[in-house]
N, C-alpha and C positions, 0 to 999 in steps of 0.2 A: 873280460871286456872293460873297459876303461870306462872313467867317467863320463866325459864328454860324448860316449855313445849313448848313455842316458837319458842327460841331459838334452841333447840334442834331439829325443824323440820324447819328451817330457811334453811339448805342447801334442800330441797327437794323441798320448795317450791320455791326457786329461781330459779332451776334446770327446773321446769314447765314451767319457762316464759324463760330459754337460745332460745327456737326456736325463738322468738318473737322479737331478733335482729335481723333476718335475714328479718324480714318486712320492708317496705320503712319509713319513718318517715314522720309527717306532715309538721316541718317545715324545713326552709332554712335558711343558715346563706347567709348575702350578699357575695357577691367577695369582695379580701381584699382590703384595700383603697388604691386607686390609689398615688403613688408618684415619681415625675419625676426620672429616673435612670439617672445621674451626669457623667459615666466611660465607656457609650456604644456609636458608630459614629452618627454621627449626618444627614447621608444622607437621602433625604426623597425620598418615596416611594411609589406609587400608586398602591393598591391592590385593588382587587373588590370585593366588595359589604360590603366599607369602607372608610372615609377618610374626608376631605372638598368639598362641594360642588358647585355650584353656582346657586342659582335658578335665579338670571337674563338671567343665558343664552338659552332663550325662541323661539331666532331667528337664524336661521344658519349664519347669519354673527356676532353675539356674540359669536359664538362657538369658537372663537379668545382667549376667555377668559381661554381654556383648555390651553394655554400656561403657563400661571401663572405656576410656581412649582405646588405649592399647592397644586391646584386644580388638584380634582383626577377624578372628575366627573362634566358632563353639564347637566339641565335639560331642558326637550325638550318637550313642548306639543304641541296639538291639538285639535280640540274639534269636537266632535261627531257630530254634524249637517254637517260641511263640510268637515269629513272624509265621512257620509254617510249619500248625501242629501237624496238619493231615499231608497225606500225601496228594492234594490239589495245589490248582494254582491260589497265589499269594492274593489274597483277600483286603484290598488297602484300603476299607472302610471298617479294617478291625482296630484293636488298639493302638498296635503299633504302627500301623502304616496311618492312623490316625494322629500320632504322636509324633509321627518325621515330618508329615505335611504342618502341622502347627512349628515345628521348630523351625521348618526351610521359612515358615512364612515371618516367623519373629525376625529371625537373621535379615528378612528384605527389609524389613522395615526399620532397621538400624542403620542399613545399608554395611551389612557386615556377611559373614560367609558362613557355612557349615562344612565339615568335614564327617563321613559317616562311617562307622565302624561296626561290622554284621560282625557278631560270634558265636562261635563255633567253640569257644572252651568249654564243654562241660555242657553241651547244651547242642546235642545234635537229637531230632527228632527220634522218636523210637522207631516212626515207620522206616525210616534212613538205616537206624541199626538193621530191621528187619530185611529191609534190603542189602544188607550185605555190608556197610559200611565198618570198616573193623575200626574199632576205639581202644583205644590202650592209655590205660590210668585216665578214660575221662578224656583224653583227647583223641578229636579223629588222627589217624595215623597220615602224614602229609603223603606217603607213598602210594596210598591206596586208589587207582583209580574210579572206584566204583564213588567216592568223596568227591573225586575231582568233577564226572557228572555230574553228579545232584548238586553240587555248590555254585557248578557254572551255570545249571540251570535258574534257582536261586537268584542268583546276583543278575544275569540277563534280566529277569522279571524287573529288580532291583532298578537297574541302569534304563528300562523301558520306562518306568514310572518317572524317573527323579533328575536323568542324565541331562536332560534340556534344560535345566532349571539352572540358570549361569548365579544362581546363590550356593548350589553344589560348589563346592569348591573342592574335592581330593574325596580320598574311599583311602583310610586304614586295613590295610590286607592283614589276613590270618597267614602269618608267614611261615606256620609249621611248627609252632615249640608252644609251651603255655603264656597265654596271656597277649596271643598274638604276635609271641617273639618265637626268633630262633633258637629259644635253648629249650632246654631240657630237663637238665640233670637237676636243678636247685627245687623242683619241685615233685619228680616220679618219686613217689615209695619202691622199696624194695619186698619183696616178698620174705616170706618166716626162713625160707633157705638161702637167701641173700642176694638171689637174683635178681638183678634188674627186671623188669617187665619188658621194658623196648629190646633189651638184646635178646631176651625169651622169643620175642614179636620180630626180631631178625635186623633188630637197628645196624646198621656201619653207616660210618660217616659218607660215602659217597652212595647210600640207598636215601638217606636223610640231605641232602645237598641236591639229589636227582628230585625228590620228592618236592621241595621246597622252587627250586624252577619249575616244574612243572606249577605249582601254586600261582606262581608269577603269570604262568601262561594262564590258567583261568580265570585271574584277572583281568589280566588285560584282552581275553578276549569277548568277555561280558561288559565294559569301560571305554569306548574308543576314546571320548574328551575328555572326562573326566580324567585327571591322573589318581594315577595309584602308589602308597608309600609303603614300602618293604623296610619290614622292623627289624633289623641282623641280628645275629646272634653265630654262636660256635655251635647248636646243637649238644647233645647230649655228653661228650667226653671233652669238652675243649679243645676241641684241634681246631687252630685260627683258622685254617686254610678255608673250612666249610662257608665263611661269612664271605671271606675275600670272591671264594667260587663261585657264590650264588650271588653277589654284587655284580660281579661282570658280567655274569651272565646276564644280569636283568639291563641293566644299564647301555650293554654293547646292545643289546636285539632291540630295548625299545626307547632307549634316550631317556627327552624328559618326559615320556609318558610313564614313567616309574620315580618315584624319590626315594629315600634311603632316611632313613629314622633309627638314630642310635637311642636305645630308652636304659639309661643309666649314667647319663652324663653328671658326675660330677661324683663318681663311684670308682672304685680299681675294676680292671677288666682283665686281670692275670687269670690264668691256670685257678693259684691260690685262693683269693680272694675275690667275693664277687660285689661287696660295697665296704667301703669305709668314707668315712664321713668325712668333708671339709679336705678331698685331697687334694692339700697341693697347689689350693686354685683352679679345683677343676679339669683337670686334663685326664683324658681318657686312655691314655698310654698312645706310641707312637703308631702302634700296629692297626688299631681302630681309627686313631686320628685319620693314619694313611687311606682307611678304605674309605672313610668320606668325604678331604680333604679330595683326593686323587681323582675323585667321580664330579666334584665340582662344577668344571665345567661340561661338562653333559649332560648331566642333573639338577637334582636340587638338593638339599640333603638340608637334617634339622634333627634335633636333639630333645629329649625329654628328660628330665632330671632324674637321679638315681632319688625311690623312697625315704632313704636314708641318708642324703645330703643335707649338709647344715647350714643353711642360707639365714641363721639368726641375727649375724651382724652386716651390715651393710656390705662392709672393705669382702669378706665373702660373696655376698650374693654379687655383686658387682664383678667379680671376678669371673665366676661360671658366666655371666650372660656375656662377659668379657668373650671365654674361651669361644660362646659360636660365634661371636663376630668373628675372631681374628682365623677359625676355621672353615669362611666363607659359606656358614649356615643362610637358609632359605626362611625358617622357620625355627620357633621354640614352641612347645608345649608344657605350661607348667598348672599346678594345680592353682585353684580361685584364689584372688587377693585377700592377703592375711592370712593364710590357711599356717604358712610355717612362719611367719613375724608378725601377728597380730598385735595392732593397732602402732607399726609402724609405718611412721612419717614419711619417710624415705623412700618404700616399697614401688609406690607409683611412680615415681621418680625415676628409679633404675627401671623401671620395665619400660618406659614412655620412652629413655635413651636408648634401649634396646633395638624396641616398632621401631625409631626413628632411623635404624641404621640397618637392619637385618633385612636379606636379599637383596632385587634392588628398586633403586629410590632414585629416578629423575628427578632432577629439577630444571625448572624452567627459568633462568638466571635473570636475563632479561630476552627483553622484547621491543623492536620497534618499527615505524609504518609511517609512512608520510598519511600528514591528516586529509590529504584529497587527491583526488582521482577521477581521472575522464574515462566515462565508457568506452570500451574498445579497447585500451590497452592495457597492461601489465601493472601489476600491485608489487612492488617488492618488499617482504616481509623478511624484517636481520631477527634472529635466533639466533640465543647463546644457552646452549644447555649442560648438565653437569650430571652425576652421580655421587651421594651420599650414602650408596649401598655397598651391603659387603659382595655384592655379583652384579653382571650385567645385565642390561633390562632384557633379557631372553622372551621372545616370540618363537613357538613352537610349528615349525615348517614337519609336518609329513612326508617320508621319505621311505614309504612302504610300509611296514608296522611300527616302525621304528619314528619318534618326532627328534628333531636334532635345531638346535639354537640358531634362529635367524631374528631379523632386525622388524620393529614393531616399526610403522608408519607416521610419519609428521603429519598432520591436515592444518591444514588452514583455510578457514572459511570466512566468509561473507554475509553476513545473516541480517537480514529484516524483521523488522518491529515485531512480526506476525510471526518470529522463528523461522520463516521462510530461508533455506540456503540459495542463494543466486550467483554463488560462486565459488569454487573449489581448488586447492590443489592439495593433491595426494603423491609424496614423493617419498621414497625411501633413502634414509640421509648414506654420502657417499663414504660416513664413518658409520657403520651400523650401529642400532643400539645394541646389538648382542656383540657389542668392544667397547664399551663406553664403560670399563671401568673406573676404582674410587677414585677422586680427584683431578680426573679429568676434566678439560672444558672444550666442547665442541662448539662452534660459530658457521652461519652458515644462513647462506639467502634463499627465500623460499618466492618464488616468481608465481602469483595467482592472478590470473590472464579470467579480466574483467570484457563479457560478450556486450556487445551494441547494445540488445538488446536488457540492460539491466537500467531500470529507470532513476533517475535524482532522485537523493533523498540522503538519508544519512542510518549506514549500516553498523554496525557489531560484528568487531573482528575476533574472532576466536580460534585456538588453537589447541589440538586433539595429539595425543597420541592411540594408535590403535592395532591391534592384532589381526592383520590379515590373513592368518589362518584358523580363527574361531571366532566367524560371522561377527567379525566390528570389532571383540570385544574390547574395548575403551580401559587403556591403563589411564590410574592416577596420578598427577604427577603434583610437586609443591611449586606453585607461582611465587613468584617475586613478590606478589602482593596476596591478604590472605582472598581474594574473590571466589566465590563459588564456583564450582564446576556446573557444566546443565545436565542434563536427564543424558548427554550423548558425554559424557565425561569433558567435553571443549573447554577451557577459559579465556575469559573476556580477555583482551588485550589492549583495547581501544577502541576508539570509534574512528569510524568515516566518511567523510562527504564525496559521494558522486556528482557528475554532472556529467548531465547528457541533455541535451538541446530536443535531439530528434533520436530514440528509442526507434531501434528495427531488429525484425525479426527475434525467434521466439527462443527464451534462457533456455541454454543448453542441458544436457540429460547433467545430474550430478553423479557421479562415480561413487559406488560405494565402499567404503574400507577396501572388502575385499578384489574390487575390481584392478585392472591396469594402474600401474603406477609411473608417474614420468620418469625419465628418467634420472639417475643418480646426479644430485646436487650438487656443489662442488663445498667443500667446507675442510676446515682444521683443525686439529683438537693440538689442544698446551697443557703443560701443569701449570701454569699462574693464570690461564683465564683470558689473557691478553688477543685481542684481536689481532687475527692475522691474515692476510691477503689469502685471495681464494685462487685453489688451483686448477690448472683446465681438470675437463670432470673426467676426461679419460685416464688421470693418477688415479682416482677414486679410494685413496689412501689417506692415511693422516699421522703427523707427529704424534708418536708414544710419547707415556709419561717419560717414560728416559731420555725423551731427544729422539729428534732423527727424521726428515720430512719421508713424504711416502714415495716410492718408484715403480718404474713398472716393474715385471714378473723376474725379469733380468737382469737387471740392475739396480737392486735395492741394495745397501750392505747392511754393514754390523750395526749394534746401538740400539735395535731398539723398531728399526724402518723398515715399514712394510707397504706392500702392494696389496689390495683389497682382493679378496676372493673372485669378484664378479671381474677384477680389472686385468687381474695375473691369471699365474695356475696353482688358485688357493685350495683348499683339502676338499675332500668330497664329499663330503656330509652338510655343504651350508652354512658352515658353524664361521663361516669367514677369517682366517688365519693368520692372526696377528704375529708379523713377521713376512720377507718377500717369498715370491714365489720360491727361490731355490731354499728357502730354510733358514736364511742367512742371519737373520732375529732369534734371539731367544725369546718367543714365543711361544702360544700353546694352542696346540691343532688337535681337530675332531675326525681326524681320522685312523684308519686302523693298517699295519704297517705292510708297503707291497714287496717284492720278493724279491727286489734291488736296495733294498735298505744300508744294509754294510755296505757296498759302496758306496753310497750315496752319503754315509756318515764319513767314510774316511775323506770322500771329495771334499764334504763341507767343511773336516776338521780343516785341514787346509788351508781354505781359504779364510776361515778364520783367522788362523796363525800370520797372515800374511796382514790380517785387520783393515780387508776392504775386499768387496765381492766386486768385479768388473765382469764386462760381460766376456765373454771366452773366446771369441773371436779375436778381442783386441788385446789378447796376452800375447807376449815378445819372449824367446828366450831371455835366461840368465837375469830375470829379474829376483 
């Protein structure tokens, strides 16, 4: 058959596969590389469920240590024997549930977070062995389900007492190896005949990897807000695959209701070697890099130094706290100030550059509002905001067990002498903040529609972001000026003059966080920040850092341009797909791959090669 018989049927046959962009793709591009933004304040700021940590602070009188800036979070344990010697319920007017309730309560009054961490190393009741729980070298064995019972029983109690408590900030999971982590091997003894113990007790790598998800699941089913961090590891014999297996598994089933905590950052993580000092600047090898870089955008993921790391000269430490930035880390956890550089200068320094970059970090650029206003009509509010984080401001939408990255809420309110709110609007911007990656600048009018009924006088405009799906909870963001936030996380922005002659009828219901939102805004995001004309809001897209305005579902092309999730046919997780609908961006999508993929990768090679995605209807032969 000749050419021209081909060619000739080349538009039909590509016409078969146009449905087959609207499938999810198999792969992911990473998030784009982190780099410090030079032009944005420099105040630091404590969000939850992000930041620097301290896991020295293990005792309520170290909880001193949430003073630091820095530090955004204390870690606080216990351990399971002496939460619950007897086989009753959990007694929280004994020591220890004495000792959580005083730490949660220090932490509020810092206005800083806890993180809680129940153990199980070496400290499982005796009535628990009695029951049946098999222990091997001292630890519960992760396979055993008669553990997995009694732990989730345990941690429900746990979650019942403490999970409302939005100074809870995250639960350290016992991930199945010693010390909370996934290994093994660096700490079982062997017996006088030279047998391991756990292969005596029936270890293989996929009895220890099955054991370990299941863990995850007792977690998370004792936990619903609270998130839970899973500490990786290889398990007993080093085989990579174990950490990679139980990452996706945790990650695909429940999103960001799981984190991922590598604890040996700045140690070798080979077969060979399990620490050496001062390696390299830090880097974990690319195998580990890859399983928490690669979770990134569906997680959170965060690093704890290896014991044996040499953080003594600056151009060092600097470096590690380097590597999670540029790893798009959520969090670090290191031991109390001075502990490995005492009575260095500098120490606070790098850790304050750290908090100020790590996860992410809105800012509110500027702000502006005409200084008056007649009752009855409309407020328009211009908003320019930014990211100085190393991830996007991720808001956690529920999507069955699973929470998957959706966009946190603008407010802007109206507020009276008396804190009174008499005027609201709650919109979700039409770049979400779960894409508001580093160095972007989003611009964007926010329209608050002032009722008859709000009398003269002169109000307080303030401006919120918020998590509509954990009852309000109020991120913090950095203003353009240093002004305090209120009790509702808002910053002031200005004042303003009403006027109204003749007040009628009575101020409207206010919408709370989580209620209805208007609909999508219309705005743009740039890499220089420059104001740019708004587009109708059914684009509900915006310029990448790389260029490129936004389109709809079908005719977005290359560069960078995409069509919004809610406006195209973005991935199906929520996670909003930067990049158009047919894929046509190198972008990175939250979803998992459907069963026309290869096609759908060869179409889109294609059209790449061609370097412009048109819609398919208006292809011509012989182009």
């Amino acid at each position: 058959m000749s050419y021209d018989f081909f060619m000739g049927r080349r538009r039909w046959f590509w016409s078969l596969l146009a449905p087959l962009c609207l499938l999810p793709l198999p792969l992911r591009a990473e998030l784009p590389a982190f780099s410090r933004p030079t032009d944005l304040p420099q105040e630091l700021v404590c969000n939850a469920y992000q930041g620097l940590g301290n896991n020295g602070a293990s005792w309520i009188d170290q909880l001193t240590e949430l003073d630091e800036p820095a530090v955004c979070r204390g870690l606080v344990w216990g351990d399971w024997s002496t939460l619950q010697p007897t086989d009753a319920p959990i007694d929280w007017n004994a020591q220890w549930g004495r000792y959580l309730t005083r730490a949660l309560n220090v932490a509020r009054a810092k206005n800083k977070h806890v993180w809680i961490y129940f153990y199980t190393d070496g400290r499982v009741p005796q009535w628990a062995v009695d029951r049946g729980v098999e222990v091997v070298c001292g630890l519960p064995a992760p396979w055993d389900t008669t553990y997995h019972t009694l732990l989730q029983s345990a941690l429900g109690q746990l979650a019942a007492q403490y999970e409302s408590d939005p100074v809870l900030d995250g639960v350290l999971m016992m991930s199945g190896g010693y010390y909370g982590e996934m290994f093994l091997a660096h700490s079982c003894d062997e017996n006088t005949n030279g047998t391991n113990d756990w292969l005596e007790h029936g270890y293989t790598e996929q009895r220890f990897a099955d054991g370990c998800k299941a863990l995850v699941d007792v977690y998370l089913n004792a936990f619903e807000r609270v998130p839970v961090s899973l500490q990786i590891g290889s398990g007993l014999t080093w085989v990579d695959w174990v950490a990679s297996d139980v990452a996706d598994y945790a990650v695909n089933t429940y999103g960001l209701r799981i984190y991922l905590t590598y604890n040996g950052w700045g140690g070798n993580t080979t077969q060979d070697q399990w620490h050496t000092s001062c390696l390299n600047g830090g880097t974990t090898g690319d195998y580990w890099r890859g399983i928490l870089s690669g979770h990134a955008e569906l997680s959170r993921t965060g690093y704890q130094p290896s014991i044996q790391v040499c953080f003594a000269a600056q151009a060092d430490y600097q470096r590690h706290m380097d590597h999670v930035l540029n790893e798009h880390g959520a969090f670090g956890l290191l031991p109390k100030l001075g502990s490995w550089t005492a009575n260095a200068s500098w120490e606070t320094e790098v850790r304050a550059d750290f908090a100020r970059h790590v996860g992410g970090q809105p800012v509110l650029v500027t702000a502006s509002a005409p200084p008056t206003a007649t009752a009855g009509s409309a407020l328009s509010v211009d908003l320019t905001w930014s990211n100085r984080g190393t991830l996007p401001v991720y808001c956690a939408r529920r999507d069955g067990v699973k929470s998957v990255p959706d966009s946190c809420r603008v407010v802007v309110d109206v507020v009276a002498g008396d804190g009174q709110t008499v005027a609201r609007s709650l919109v979700r911007p039409s770049v979400g903040t779960h894409q508001w990656t580093t160095g972007i600048r989003f611009q964007h009018a926010v329209a608050v529609p002032l009722s008859a009924a709000v009398p003269a006088g002169t109000y307080a405009l303030r401006v919120g972001l918020c998590d509509p799906h954990d009852g309000g909870r109020a991120w913090r963001f950095v203003p353009a000026s240093a002004a305090a936030e209120d009790e509702l996380g808002r910053r002031e922005i200005g004042q303003l003059d009403v006027s109204n002659p003749a007040p009628s009828g009575a101020l409207p219901e206010i919408p709370p966080c989580t209620g209805p939102v208007a609909p999508a805004d219309a705005g743009m995001a740039s890499d220089g920040g420059q104001a740019q004309p708004d587009r109708p809001p059914a684009a509900d897209g915006a310029t990448g850092s790389d260029g490129g305005a936004a389109r709809d579902a079908l005719s977005g092309c290359d560069g960078g341009e995409a069509g919004d999730a809610e406006a195209g046919a973005g991935d199906g997780s929520g996670g909003g797909a930067v990049g158009d609908g047919c894929g046509c961006a190198a972008g990175w999508r939250t979803s998992d791959p459907g069963p026309g993929w290869l096609l759908a990768a060869i179409f889109l090679a294609r059209r790449r090669r061609r370097g412009r995605c048109q819609k398919l209807s208006s292809e011509s032969d012989g182009r």
